[in-house]
Each structure stands twice: as structure tokens, then as C-alpha cells.
N, C-alpha and C positions, 0 to 999 in steps of 0.2 A: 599398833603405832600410837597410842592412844596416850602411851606418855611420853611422847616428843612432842605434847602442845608447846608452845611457847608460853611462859608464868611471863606475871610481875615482877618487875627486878633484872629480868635478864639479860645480860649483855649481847647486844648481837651487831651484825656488819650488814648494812643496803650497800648492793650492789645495784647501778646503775649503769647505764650507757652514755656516752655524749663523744661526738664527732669519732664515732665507730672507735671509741679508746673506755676499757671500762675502770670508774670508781668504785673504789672503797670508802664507805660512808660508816664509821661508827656509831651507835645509838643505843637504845633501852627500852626497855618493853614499859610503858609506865602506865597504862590501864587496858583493860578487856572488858566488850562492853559486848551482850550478844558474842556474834561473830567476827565483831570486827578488834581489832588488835592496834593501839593507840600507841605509835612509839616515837622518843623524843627526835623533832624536828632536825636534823643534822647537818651539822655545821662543816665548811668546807674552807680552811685558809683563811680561819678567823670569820666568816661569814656562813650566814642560814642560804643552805644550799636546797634551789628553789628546787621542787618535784610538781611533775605535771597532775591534773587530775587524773585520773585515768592509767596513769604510767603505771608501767611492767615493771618490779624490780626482783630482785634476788633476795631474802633473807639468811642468813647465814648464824650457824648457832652450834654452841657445846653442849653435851647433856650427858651424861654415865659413860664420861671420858672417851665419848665418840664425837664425830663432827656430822654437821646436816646443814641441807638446804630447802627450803621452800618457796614456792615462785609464791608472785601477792600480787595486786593491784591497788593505787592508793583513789583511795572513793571519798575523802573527806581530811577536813584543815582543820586545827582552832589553835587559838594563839593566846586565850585564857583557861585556865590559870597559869600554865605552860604550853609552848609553843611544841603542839604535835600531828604527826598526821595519823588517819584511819588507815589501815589496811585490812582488806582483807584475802585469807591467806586461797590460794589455788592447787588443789591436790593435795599430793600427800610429801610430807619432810623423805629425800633422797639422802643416803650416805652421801660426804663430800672429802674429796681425796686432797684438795687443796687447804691445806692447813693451817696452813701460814697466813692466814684472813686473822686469824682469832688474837687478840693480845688486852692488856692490860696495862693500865696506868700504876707505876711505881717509880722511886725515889728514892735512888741510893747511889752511892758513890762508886762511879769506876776509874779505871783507867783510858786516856786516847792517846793513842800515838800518831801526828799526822809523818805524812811520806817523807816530806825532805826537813823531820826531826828524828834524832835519835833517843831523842826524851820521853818519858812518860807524863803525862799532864794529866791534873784531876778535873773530872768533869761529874755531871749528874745526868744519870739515869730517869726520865720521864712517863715514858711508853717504849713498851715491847711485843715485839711481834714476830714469826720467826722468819718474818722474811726481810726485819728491819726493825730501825727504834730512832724513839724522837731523844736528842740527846741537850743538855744546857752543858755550853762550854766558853772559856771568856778568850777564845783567839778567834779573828776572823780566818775564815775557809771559803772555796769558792766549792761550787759546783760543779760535779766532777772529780774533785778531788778525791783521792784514795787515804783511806785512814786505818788503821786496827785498832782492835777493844781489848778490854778486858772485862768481862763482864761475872761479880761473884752471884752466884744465881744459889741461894741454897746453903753445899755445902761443898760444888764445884765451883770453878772459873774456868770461863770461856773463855779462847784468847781466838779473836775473829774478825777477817777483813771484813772494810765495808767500803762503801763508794757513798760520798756527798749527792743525794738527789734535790734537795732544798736548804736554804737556809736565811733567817733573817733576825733583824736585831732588835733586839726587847729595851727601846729606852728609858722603860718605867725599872728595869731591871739595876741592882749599880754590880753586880758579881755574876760570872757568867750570862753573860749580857745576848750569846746567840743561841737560838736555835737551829740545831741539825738533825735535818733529817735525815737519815742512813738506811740503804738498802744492803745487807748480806750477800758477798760474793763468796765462791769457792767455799761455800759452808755444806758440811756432809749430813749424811742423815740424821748420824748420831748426835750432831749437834745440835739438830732440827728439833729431834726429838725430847732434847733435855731443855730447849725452849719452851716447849709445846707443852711438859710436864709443869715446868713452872708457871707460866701463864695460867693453866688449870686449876694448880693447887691455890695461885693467889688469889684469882677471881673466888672459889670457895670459901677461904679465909675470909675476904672481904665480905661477900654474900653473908656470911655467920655472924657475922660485925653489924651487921644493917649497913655498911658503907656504899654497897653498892644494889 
């Protein structure tokens, strides 16, 4: 198991708990010092999302197009020269069946259809994940509401409901002014999967780039 450490660079998701409901926390591996594993401080709704000392979290990670987990504990803060915490890691990284933790930051043009339109309206692609994505689009939408995509991933296009779980308005913004966030309903394997593909291959790409 010895090459599933977790590197520098690496994208990964802290899972946490809070009022018995669990988050997903995106973040970065950004030093290794000894054994402890230094990764950027992570933000939650526009805010630094506080973690106990001492707290149990979840790491979650891609590696030779597999998925893993490893439990950690956070034993350490610092907030210069970037805001991170210490962990370190407990045991050994577990195959993880839930896949749909892992996504990637991208920006391209799709299509949305909301419910009670029969239009297609342009929107931008932000974040993807395949259990969801954060979308910029210039109509207000409520939460709850029901949408479909189109999303060109590659050299396919997905055509995929979603359901509004957040949304709010970017006044620094003057063109697609809101963000949505959307979770994936009625989405099958195979489309899970052609997510899950793309996610991988971009994060790679970008990893190659030094972007991320």
C-alpha cells in the first residue's frame, strides 16, 4: 500500500460530521512534514470551516484510477503562509465505493433547461462531481426546483436531471449573476461513470500543467 501515500498537490475531500449530517470539505495536500500531512484549510459557503483539534475526519482521494479512504486526526493549525491544518493519517487507505465525492473545477459552456421552460438557456459549468455541480446561470431559481443539463464532457454530452440544493447571487458578478448548486437525480451508472472518467482525466491534465 505503500503507494497510496497521499503527495503534494493532491486533490482530496475531508469528510466531517456535524449534528449527525456528514460534509464534504474539498482541499489539497500542500506540505508533508515527518508524518503529519498539512492540507489547505477548507472553506465551507464562502467561509473557513472551523475543525476541532483533535477531530476524526475522513480523507478521501484518487490514485491509478482507483478511489480511497483514510481516517486522520487533526493535531495542528497555522495560518501563515497559508491557512492549514496537520493531520495525521490513522491506518491504512481502504478501497472507497462512493465515488461520487471526487470532482473537479472546470469552465465551459452548457446548456439548462429549468421545469416550467421549454427553452434551452446558456449557462457555465464551474464544478463537477458525479453526484452534482456548481453551475453560474443569469435567471433566479429557487431551491428545490427541478432542472436538466446538458453537459458536453469530452466527446460525449450528457443530457441529465438535476434538483436545485443551493443557490445565491454574486453581486460583484454583471453576467450570470447566480450560483447553482445541483444534485443529480435519476442518473445511471453509465453516466456516473463517464463523470467519474472526466473528473480523473482533468484533474491529470491539470496536475501536468502545475494548475493544481
Amino acid at each position: 500500500m505503500k503507494n497510496l501515500v497521499l503527495e503534494i498537490g493532491m486533490r482530496v475531500e475531508i469528510e466531517v460530521e456535524r449534528d449527525k449530517q456528514k460534509i464534504l470539505l474539498p482541499s489539497k495536500v500542500e506540505d508533508i512534514e515527518n508524518e503529519r500531512y498539512f492540507l489547505g484549510m477548507p472553506f465551507f459557503e464562502g467561509k473557513i470551516f472551523f475543525l476541532e483539534s483533535e477531530e476524526t475526519v475522513k480523507i478521501y482521494f484518487a490514485k491509478n484510477n482507483s478511489f480511497y479512504y483514510i481516517q486522520g486526526k487533526v493535531v495542528e493549525k497555522k495560518y501563515a503562509p497559508i491557512p492549514v491544518i496537520g493531520v495525521v493519517l490513522d491506518g491504512k487507505p481502504e478501497k472507497n465505493q462512493r465515488r461520487n465525492y471526487f470532482r473537479v473545477q472546470v469552465m465551459r459552456r452548457i446548456k439548462l433547461r429549468p421545469a416550467d421552460s421549454d427553452n434551452w438557456m446558456k449557462a457555465f459549468l464551474v464544478d463537477l462531481s458525479a453526484s452534482g455541480a456548481l453551475i453560474y446561470f443569469g435567471r433566479q431559481l429557487e431551491k428545490g426546483d427541478f432542472v436538466e443539463l446538458k453537459l458536453p464532457l469530452g466527446f460525449k454530452e450528457l443530457e441529465l436531471k438535476a434538483r436545485v440544493v443551493r443557490i445565491e447571487k454574486d453581486q460583484l458578478r454583471r453576467v450570470q449573476q447566480y450560483n447553482v448548486g445541483v444534485q443529480f437525480i435519476d442518473i445511471n451508472e453509465q453516466q456516473r461513470d463517464e463523470i467519474i472518467k472526466f473528473v480523473l482525466a482533468e484533474q491529470r491534465r491539470l496536475r501536468q500543467k502545475g494548475c493544481i
